[in-house]
Structure formats: C-alpha cells, structure tokens
N, C-alpha and C positions, 0 to 999 in steps of 0.2 A: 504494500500500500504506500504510494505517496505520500509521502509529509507536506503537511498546509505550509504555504506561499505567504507569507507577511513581509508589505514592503513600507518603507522608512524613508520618512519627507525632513533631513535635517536643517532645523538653521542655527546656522553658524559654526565656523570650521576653523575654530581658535584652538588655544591649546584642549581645552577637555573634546571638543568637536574631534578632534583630532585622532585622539584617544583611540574614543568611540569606535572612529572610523577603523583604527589598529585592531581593539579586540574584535569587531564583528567581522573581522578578512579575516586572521591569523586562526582565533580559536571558532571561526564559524559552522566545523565537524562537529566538534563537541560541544556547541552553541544546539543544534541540529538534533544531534544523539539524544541529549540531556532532554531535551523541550518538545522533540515530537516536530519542531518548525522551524522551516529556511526562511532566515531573513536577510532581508537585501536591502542598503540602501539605492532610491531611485532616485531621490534628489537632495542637493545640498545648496543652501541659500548662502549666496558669500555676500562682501560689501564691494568686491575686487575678484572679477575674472582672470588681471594679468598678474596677481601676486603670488610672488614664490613661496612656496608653502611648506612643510614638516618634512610632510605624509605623501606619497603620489596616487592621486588621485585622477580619475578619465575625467578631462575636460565634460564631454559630454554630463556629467553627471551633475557642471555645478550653473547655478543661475543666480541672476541678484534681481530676478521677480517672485515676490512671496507667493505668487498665485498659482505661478506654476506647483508649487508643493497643498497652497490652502485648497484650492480648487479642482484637484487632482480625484476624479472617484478612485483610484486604484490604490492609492497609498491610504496605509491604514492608522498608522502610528506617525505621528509628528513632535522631536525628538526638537525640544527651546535652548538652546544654548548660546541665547544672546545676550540673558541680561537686562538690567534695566526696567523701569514701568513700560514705557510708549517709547514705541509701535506695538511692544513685545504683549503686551495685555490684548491689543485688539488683534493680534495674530490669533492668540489662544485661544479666544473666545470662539473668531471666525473657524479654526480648524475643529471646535468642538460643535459649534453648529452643523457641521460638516457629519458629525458623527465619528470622529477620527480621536483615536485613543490619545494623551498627554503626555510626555514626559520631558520636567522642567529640571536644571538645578540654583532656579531664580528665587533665593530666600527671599531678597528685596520684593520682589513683584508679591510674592504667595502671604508676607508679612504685612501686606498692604492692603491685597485683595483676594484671601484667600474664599472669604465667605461666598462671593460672585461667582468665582469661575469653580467652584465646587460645588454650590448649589444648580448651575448650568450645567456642570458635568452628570451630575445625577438623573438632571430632568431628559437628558440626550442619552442616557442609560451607557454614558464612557468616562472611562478611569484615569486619572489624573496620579502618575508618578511621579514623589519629587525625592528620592533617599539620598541624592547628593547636593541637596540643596542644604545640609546639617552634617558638617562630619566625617566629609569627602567619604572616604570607602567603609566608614562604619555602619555598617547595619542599624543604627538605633530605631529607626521610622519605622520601618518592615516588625524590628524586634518589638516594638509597642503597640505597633497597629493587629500584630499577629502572633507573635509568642509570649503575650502579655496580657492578650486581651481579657484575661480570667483573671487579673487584679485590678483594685485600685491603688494605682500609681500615689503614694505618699510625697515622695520628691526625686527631683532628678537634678544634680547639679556637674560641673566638669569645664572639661579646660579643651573649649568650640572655638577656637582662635589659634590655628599654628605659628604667625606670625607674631603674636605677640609671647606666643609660649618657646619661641625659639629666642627672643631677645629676652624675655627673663631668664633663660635657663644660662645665656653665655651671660649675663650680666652675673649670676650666681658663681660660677663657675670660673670665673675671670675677674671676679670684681673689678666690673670695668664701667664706666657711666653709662645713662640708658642713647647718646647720641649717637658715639662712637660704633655697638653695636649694629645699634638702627643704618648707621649707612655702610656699616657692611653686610646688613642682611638683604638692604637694595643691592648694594652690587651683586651678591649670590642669587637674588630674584628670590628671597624669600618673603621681600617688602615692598610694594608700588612705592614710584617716582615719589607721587604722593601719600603718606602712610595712613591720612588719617580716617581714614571708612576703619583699618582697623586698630590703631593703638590708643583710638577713641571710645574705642569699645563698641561700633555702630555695628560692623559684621558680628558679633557675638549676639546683640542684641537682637536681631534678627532672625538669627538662629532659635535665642531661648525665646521670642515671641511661636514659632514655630512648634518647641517643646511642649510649652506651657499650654496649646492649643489641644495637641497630641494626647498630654495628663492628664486634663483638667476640664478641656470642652468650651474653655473661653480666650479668645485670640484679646494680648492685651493692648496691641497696637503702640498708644503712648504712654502703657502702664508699665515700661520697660524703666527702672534705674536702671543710667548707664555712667560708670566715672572708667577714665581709660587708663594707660599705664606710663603716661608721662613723667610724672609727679613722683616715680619711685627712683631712690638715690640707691648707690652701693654700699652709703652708712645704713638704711632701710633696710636690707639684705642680710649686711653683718647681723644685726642686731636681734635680725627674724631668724638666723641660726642661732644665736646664744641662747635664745628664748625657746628653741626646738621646733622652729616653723621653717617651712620657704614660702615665695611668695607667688601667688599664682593669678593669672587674670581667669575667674569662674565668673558662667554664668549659673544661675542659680534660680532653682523654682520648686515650690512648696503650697502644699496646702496648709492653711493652717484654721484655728475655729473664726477669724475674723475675717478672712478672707484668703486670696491667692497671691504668694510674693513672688516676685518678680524682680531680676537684678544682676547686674552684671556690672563689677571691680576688683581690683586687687585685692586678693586677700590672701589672710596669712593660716596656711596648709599643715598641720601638723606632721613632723616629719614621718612618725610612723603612718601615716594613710597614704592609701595605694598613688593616689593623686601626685603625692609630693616626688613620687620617682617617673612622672612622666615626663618628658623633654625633647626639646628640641622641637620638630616643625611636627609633634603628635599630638593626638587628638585624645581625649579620655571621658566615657559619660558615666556616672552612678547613677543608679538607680534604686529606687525602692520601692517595693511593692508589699502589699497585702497579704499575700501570697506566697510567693517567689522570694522574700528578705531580699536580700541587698546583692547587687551585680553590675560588677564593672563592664564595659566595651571599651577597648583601648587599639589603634591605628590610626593611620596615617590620615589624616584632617583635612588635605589640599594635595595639589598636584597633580598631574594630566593624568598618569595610569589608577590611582586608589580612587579620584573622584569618575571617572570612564567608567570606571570598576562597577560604582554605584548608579551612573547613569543606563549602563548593560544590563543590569538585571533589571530594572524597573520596565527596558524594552522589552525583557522574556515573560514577563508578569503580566504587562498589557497584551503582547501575543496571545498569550494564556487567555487572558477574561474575555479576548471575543468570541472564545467556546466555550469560556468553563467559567469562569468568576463574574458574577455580577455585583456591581458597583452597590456599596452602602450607602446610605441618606448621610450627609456630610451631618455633626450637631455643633452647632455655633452656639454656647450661651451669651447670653450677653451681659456684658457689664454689670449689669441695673442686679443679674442674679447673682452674680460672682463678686462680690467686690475684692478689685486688687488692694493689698496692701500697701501704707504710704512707706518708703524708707522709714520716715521719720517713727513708725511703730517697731520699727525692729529691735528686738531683744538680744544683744552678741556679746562677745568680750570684744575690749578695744585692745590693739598696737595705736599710740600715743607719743609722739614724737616732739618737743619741741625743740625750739632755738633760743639762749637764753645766755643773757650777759652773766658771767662767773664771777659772782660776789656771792654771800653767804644769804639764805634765806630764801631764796629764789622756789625751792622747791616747796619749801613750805607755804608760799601764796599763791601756787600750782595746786599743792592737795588739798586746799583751805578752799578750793573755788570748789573743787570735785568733792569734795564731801559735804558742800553745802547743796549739792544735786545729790546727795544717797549715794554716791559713784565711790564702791568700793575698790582699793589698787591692790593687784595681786603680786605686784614685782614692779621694781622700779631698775633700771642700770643709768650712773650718769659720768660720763667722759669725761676725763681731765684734762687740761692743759692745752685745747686746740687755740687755733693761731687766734689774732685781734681780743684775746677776752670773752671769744663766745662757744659754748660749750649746747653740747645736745643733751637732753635731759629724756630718758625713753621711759614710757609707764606701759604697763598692758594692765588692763582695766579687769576686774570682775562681770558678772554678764549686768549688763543695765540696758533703757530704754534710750534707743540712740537721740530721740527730739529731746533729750533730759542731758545726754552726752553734750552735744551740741550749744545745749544755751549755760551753760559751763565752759566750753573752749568758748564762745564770744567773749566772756570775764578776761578768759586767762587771756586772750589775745588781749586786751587792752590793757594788761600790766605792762609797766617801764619795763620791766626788764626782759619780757617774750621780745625777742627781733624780729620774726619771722610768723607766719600762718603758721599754726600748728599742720603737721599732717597726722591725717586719721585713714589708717587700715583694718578692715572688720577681718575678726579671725571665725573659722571654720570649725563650728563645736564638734568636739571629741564624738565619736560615735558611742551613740546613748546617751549624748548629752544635745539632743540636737532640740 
C-alpha cells in the first residue's frame, strides 16, 4: 500500500527555514517509515530569488508571492517561519481559511494573538503547531499538551533564554562584566546586533506568556513582569556564590490562591537545584504537577538544527491529524476569571545589594529602615577597603512581601550615605519551601 502524499507550502528560508529544509531531505526515509507519510516540500516563500543561501535548494521550488503557497488546493501544511505580527498574522489566518494545517515558531505573533487564530483554527477543524516557538528543541508544548494532560500543572518555571543564559554563565565562570561578554556572544552569533528583544527579558516573556496559557488556561498578554539582565555586576555573582546561589534569568509561573504569577528576572538559583548546573546557550523547564511531582526538560533553547528539530515534528503531527487527530476547542480564560498577580504581592527572600560611603553606622540605618517594614535579614556580608570610600554592603532578606521590601529600599535610598540605587535580586525558594 502507498503511503499518503502530504505536501508543504514554507515561508521563509532563514536559518530555522533552512533546517527544516535539511531534516525533511536527509532523514525523509525515516520521516516516511516512522509516520506512514511522504512529505514534500512544494513551495518556499523567500524575500530574494537571487540570494545565496545555506542549503541548495531547486530554484523552481522558491517564490516571493504568498499566494502561490496561500492559495495553492494541493499543499496541505503551511510551515510560518517568518516572524513578526504583519503580514505574518494575515498569512495565517488566510492559509487556515484555506483549511491548511499551521505550523509556526512565532512566540511574538501567538503571545499577541493567540486567542484569534486558535479559535479560527478550530472553527476550520485544523491544527495549529507551535513547539519551537518555546524552547527550540525541547518538547515542553507536546509534553503539557499531551503527556500531562492528566495533571494540574502547579508551576513551571526555567531558564527560556539561551542568550542571556550563555552571558551569565561566562560572566560566572570568568568573572568578567556583563558588556565584555555581550559583545563576544554577538561576535559568536549567540546575541543580535541589537540585544535587547533578549537581555531585556522580552523573548522570555513571550515565551512564559505562552506557558502560562499552556498551565493555567489564561494568556497574560501585559500581565508579564519582565526586569532583564543588564543591571547584574560580577560583585552580584561573587557574592551569589558565597551565599550558595548563581544567578539565572527564569521565567517563572505559578498558581497561587490569589491568582496566577507571572514573571520573568534575575534570580538567584540555589546551587544545589538542577537549574543552577545548566549553561551556556541551554534551555531548562521545571515543572510541576498534581500528578506526575516534579520534572525537569533540559536542551538546547535556539539554533537552526534543535529549533528545525521542533519545527519537524509538529509537520508529522499535523500530517497525522488530517486522518487521525482532530483539533480541541482552544480555552482562553480571561482575565476578569484568573486574576494575574501584581509583582508587588510576591512573597520571596531578597539578595540586597547596596553602595554605601564607609564610615561606621551605615549598616545600622540600612537594618533600622528594614525592620521598620517587619523585613527580617538572614545574613549580611560587607566589603572592606574598596577604592574612593565606598564599600558594598550585601543583605539576603528573610521571605517578606516585596510592595513592603520596596517602600523600605525608597528610605534606604534617600540616606546620605546609600551612593547608588540599591539593587534587588528575588531568590528561588528551596524546594518545599516554595
């Protein structure tokens, strides 16, 4: 018997396009074997006919008219890999009127509009794959959406940002300031020209808006805190080892009884958790469930073969469902039912950093502020002798109510002798202490 004929309308032929294109030639026997289905791509949407490219590719196969792939009856699967809101939204839309199966790995567009083009995918009874849109080649989407599905998700938090977890990790490891690294991780291409979509923390954000939709059933849109990894020094580092932490950029989401938190910053990882030993340009999600207790996913985050990786299987999945799986009713709660959590309610211990002129007393109109907010201090360490007279003063707090943390560091910042803004790093409660 014949194996069924599924063909593939891509746009865009960047690096993950590229991939794509690699593993569906190379492994397309055992693409075939595995699945029951030959798939073929029949068309590729570029910006540029005469550009030299990766991969070699038949001229024949590429065009820079979406129509040729939207409007195409024969092609079944249309495979987004361009990115961006607009055009990229009225593509999707259009190929799913069509009746033409999804597969995106555009967190930006799905964090925006996921409610629309999921609710349209259902009504046109076709499925919408996005597992590399979170996480490059980790399974977590598939793993929640389907080997999960028999829990309620408690939390999920993890380190969804290679790039910024590859610049802490040499900043750790090199004590070396966060610039230096940052412009050697552009020259190795592990950082855009421009860095800040991630060491702003907006691609994480994006991600755990994606998560948080996944666990919980409520997409938080602008209910994302987001603080990025600018602001962290190589004294910050030191001092997160002395104290038995390293520092990580998590994004982080939880249910709790007042609502759903949502948040993505630095924070400081206890060295014993699995978290603390991942590095470099990798990817790590925890989870927790009802169920199932606690389970890490840990690989590779970014990069043309792990996120291809992710974008290949969601093509065998949608193959799959236009014989065998039929599309769920997407559920959106809304807001109004979920309320997200403000930062300012969260309960954590603090890492507490200031700057402060070295004369005698100082620390004591630092704990006089904090204890007139209930802010109990678990450890203090304070530095001797740095240059000008000005010395770092480091406290890591007891767990307290951060909007209570907060208007205590206002005080302490307006004493004579604070130099500098405090900085404030929330730590990652011990497990069973969460």
């Amino acid at each position: 018997m014949k194996n069924k004929e599924i063909k593939i309308g891509l746009l865009g032929l960047g690096t993950v396009g590229s991939g794509v294109w690699e593993i569906l030639k190379n492994n397309a026997a055992a693409i075939e074997e595995r699945s029951g289905i030959k798939f073929q791509i029949k068309k590729i949407l570029v910006h540029d006919l005469k550009k030299k490219r990766s991969v070699d590719v038949p001229a024949s196969l590429l065009t820079i008219q979406p129509n040729d792939i939207l409007e195409d009856p024969e092609i079944d699967i249309v495979v987004e890999l361009l990115g961006g809101i607009l055009p990229t939204q009225n593509y999707i839309l259009k190929a799913i009127e069509s009746g033409k199966e999804i597969v995106t790995a555009n967190k930006a567009l799905l964090a925006e509009k996921s409610e629309e083009i999921f609710q349209k995918a259902y009504e046109k009874s076709v499925s919408v794959g996005f597992e590399a849109s979170v996480a490059g080649g980790i399974p977590i989407i598939q793993s929640i959406r389907e080997g999960f599905v028999g829990n309620q998700i408690e939390e999920m938090y993890g380190i969804i940002n290679g790039t910024c977890n590859y610049i802490l990790s040499e900043m750790t490891s090199r004590k070396a300031d966060f610039h230096s690294i940052l412009k050697e991780a552009q020259e190795a291409g592990y950082a855009e020209a421009n860095p800040d979509f991630d060491v702003k923390g907006i691609d994480a954000a994006q991600k755990l808006s994606l998560l948080t939709w996944l666990a919980f059933g409520v997409l938080p849109h602008q209910g994302v805190y987001v603080e990025g990894i600018e602001k962290i020094t190589p004294l910050d580092i030191e001092y997160a080892q002395k104290l038995g932490y390293v520092i990580k950029l998590l994004g982080i989401t939880r249910k709790q009884e007042e609502g759903i938190e949502a948040r993505v910053h630095p924070t400081m990882v206890p060295q014993d958790h699995p978290l603390a030993r991942v590095n470099g340009v990798f990817n790590a999600v925890f989870l927790k469930g009802d169920a199932v207790g606690e389970a890490m996913f840990l690989g590779r985050g970014a990069g043309m073969m792990p996120t291809a990786s992710a974008v290949v299987s969601d093509i065998i999945r949608a193959g799959l469902s236009r014989s065998v799986l039929k599309p769920v009713k997407p559920v959106f709660k809304s807001e109004s039912m979920i309320s997200m959590v403000s930062i300012n309610e969260l309960h954590s211990e603090y890492y507490l950093r200031f700057s402060v002129v070295d004369k005698p007393g100082v620390f004591g109109q630092i704990a006089g502020c904090l204890g007139e907010a209930n802010i109990g201090i678990a450890a203090v360490y304070q530095k001797e002798n740095e240059v000008d007279s000005k010395i770092p003063i480091v406290v890591l707090t007891h767990k307290t109510l951060e909007k209570n943390l907060k208007q205590a560091l206002e005080k302490i910042e307006k004493l004579e002798a604070v130099l500098d803004t405090p900085t404030l790093i929330r730590v990652l409660a011990h497990s069973g202490n969460k």
